[in-house]
C-alpha positions as CSV (number, residue, x, y, z in Angstrom):
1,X,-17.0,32.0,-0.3
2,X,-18.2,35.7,-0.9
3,X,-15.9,38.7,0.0
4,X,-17.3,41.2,1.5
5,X,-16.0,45.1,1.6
6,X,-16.3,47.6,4.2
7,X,-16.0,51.3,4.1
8,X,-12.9,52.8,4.5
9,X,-11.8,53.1,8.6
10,X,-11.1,56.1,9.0
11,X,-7.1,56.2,10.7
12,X,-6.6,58.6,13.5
13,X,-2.6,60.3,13.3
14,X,-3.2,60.8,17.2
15,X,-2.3,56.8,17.1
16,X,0.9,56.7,15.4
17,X,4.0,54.9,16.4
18,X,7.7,54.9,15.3
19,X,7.2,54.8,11.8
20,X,2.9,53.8,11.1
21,X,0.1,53.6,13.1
22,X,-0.1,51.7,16.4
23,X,-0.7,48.1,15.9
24,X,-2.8,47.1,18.6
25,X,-4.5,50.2,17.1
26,X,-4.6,48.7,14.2
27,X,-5.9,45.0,15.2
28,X,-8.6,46.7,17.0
29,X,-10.0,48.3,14.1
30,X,-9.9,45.0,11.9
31,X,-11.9,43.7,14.7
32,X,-14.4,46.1,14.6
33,X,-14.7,46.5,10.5
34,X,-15.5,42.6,10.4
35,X,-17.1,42.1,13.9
36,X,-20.4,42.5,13.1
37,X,-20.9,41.5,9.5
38,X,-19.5,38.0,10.6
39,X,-20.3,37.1,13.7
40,X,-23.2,39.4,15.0
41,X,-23.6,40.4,18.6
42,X,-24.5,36.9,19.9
43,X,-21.0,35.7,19.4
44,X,-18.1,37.3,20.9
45,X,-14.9,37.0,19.5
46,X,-12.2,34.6,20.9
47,X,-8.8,34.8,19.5
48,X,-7.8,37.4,16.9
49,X,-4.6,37.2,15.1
50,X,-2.8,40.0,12.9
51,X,-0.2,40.0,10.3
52,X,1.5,43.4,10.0
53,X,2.8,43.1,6.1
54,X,3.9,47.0,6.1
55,X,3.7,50.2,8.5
56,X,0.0,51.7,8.1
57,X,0.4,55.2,7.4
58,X,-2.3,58.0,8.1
59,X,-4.5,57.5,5.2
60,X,-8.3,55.5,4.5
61,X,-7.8,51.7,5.6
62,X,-9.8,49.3,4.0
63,X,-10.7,46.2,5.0
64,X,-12.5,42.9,3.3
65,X,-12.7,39.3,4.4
66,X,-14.7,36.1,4.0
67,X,-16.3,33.2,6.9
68,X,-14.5,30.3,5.3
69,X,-16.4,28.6,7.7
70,X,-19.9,29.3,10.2
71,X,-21.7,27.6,12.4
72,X,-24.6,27.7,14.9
73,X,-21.8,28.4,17.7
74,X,-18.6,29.4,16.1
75,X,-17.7,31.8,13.1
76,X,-14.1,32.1,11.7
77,X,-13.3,36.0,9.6
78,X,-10.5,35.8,7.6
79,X,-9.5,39.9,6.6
80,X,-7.2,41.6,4.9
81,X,-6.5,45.5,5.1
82,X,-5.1,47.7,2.1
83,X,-4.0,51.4,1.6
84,X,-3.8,53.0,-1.7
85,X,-4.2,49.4,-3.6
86,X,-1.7,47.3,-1.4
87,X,-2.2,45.0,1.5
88,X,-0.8,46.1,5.1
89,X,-2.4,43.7,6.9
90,X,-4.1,40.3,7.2
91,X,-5.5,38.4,10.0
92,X,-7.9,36.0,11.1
93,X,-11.0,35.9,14.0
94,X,-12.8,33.6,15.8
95,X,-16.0,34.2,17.2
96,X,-18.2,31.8,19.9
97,X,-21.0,31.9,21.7
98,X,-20.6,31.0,25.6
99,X,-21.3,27.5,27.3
100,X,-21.3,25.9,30.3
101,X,-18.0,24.3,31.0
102,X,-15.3,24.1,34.0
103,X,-13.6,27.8,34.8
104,X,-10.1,28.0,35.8
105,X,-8.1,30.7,36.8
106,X,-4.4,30.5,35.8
107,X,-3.2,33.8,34.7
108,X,-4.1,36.1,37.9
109,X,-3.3,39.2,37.9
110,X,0.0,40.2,39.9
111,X,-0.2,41.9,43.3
112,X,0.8,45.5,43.0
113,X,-0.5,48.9,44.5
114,X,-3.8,50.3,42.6
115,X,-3.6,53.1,40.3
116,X,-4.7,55.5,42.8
117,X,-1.2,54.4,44.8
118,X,1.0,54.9,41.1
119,X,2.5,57.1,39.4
120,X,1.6,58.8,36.2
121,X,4.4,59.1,33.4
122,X,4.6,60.1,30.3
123,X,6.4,58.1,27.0
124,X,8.2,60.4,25.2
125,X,6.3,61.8,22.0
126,X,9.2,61.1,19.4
127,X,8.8,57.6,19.8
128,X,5.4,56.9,21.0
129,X,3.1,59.8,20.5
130,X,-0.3,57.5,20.5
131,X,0.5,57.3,24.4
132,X,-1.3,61.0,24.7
133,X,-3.9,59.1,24.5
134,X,-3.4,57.3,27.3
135,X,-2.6,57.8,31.1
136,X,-0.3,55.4,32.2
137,X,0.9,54.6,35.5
138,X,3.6,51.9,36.1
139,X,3.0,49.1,39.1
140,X,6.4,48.3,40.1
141,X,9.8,49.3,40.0
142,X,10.6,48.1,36.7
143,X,10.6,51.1,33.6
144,X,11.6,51.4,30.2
145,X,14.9,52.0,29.2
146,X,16.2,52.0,33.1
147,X,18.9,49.3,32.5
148,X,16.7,47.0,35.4
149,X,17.5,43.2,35.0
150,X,14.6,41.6,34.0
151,X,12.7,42.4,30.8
152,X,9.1,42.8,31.9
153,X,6.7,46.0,32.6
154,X,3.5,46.3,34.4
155,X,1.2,49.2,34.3
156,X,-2.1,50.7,35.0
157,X,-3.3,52.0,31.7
158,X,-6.9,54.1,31.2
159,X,-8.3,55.9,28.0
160,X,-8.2,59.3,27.7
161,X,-11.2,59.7,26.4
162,X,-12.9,57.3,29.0
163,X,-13.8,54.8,25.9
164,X,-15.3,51.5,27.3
165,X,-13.1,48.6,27.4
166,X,-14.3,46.5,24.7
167,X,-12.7,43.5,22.9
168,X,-11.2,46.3,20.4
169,X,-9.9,48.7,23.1
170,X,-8.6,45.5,24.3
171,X,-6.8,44.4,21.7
172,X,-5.2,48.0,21.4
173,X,-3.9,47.4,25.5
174,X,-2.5,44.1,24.6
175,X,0.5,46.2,22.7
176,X,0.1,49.4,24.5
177,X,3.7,49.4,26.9
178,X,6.8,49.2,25.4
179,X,8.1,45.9,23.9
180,X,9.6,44.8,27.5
181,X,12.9,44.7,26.6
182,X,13.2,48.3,27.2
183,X,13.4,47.8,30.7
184,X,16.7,45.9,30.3
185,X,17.7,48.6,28.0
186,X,18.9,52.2,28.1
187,X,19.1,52.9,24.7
188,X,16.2,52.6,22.4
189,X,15.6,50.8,19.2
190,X,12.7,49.8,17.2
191,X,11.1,46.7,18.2
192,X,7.9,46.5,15.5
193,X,5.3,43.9,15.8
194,X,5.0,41.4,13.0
195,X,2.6,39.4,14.2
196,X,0.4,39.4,17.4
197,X,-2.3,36.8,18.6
198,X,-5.0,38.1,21.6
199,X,-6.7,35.3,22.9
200,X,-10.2,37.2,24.3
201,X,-11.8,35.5,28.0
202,X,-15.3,35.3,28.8
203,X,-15.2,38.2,31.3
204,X,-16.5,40.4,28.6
205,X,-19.1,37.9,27.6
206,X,-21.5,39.9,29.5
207,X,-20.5,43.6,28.4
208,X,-17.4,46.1,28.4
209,X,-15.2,47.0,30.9
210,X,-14.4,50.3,32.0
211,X,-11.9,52.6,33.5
212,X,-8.3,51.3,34.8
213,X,-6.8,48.3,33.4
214,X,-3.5,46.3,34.8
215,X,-1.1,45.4,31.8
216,X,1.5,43.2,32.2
217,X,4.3,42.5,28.6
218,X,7.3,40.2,29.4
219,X,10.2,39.1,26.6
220,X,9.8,35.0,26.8
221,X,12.7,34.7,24.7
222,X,15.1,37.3,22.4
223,X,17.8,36.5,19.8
224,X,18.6,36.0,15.7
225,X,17.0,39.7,15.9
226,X,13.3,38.9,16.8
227,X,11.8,39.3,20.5
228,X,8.4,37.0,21.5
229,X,6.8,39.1,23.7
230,X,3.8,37.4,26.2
231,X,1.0,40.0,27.4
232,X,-2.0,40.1,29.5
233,X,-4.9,42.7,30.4
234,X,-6.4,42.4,33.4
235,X,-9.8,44.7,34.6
236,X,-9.6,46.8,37.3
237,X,-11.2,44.4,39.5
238,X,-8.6,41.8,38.4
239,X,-10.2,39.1,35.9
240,X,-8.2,38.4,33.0
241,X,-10.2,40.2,29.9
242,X,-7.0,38.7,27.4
243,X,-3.9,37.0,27.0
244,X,-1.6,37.9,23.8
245,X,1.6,36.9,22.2
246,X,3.3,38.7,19.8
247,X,6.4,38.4,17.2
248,X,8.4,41.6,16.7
249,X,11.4,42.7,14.8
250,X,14.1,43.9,16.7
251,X,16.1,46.6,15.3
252,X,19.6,48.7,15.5
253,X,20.2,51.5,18.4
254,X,18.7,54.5,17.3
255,X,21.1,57.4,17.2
256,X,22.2,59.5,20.5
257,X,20.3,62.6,19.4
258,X,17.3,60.7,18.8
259,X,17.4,58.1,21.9
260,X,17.7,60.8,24.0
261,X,14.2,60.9,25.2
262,X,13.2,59.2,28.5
263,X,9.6,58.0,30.5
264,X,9.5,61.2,32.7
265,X,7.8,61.4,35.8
């Protein structure tokens, strides 16, 4: 197998969270540095999967991998990501041209008022300044850090910048709400992702999405200090674009006087 090198990616600071850059960020570009060079545009990618070894901080990330295996349908990317000599991240990719085969729907999206009939907020910049990026407007009652009793949070989430809504940009809203815990919570704490699988549908076989998209994190199950959080990102007429599931750390309370930010309306 042959290794193969990409220049550096460029990080953006405007992405940061808690202590390194965002890590849907983050698996986005891994996806994009090794897209192309392994799977070309005929095969969109189906699953990707990242490893968060250590926070990625502001500086040149640089990313190499090899196809361990190819075929005339599938492709898998194996990558790994370093800054200043030393690995951050590693991951893996599948790519796979489309077929015919049976369609199912199991995932829909959940009924809630459209973004035009929500709220805007705003996540407080101390602990998640990447969310200027972002406009985000929660579905339903539920919020973080509003002590409500069920750990779940779904939103209507749209670029800034009015970026399409590409497999990358979808991998980025896989981990863009807060771990769902903090709807349970009042307090924050670090919750940082150690790993996270997004499992891509064929609704953007056929191109990008753009505009709005409905997100949707949920805690499946918490304790031992480590949360598995389930996600999905749905377009803004409703099909499914991905499904993710993620392994995070889950940390102490942070102190009063820095906790005391809140989602403000």
């Amino acid at each position: 197998m042959t290794t193969t090198a990409y220049d550096a990616t460029q990080t953006d600071p405007r992405w940061w969270s808690w202590e390194g850059m965002h890590g849907g960020w983050v698996a986005g570009a891994a996806l994009t540095a090794v897209r192309d060079s392994f799977a070309g545009r005929d095969r969109p990618v189906r699953s990707l999967t990242t490893h968060y070894l250590a926070p990625v901080g502001t500086g040149p990330l640089r990313f190499s991998g090899t196809a361990p295996a190819a075929g005339r349908r599938t492709a898998t990317c194996l990558f790994t990501g370093h800054q200043d000599g030393e690995p951050v991240v590693l991951g893996s990719a599948l790519f796979g041209t489309g077929r015919g085969g049976p369609a199912h729907a199991g995932l829909t999206a959940p009924e809630v008022p459209g973004p035009d009939d929500c709220v805007p907020v705003e996540l407080p910049a101390d602990l998640a300044l990447f969310a200027r990026q972002l406009e985000i407007r929660p579905a339903t009652a539920d919020l973080p850090l509003a002590g409500g009793p069920r750990a779940v949070l779904v939103a209507w989430v749209r670029f800034r910048d009015d970026r399409p809504v590409d497999a990358a940009a979808v991998a980025t809203l896989a981990d863009v709400l807060p771990p769902a815990l903090y709807a349970r919570w009042k307090t924050p704490r670090p919750v940082p992702t150690a790993e996270m699988t997004v499992h891509f549908t064929d609704a953007l076989d056929d191109g990008a999405a753009h505009g709005w998209s409905l997100v949707r994190i949920r805690t499946d199950h918490a304790g031992g200090g480590w949360a598995v959080d389930d996600s999905a990102v749905w377009s803004a007429d409703r099909r499914l674009l991905a499904a993710a599931r993620q392994a995070r750390v889950v940390r102490e309370p942070m102190a009063p006087q820095t906790a005391a930010g809140t989602m403000n309306s």
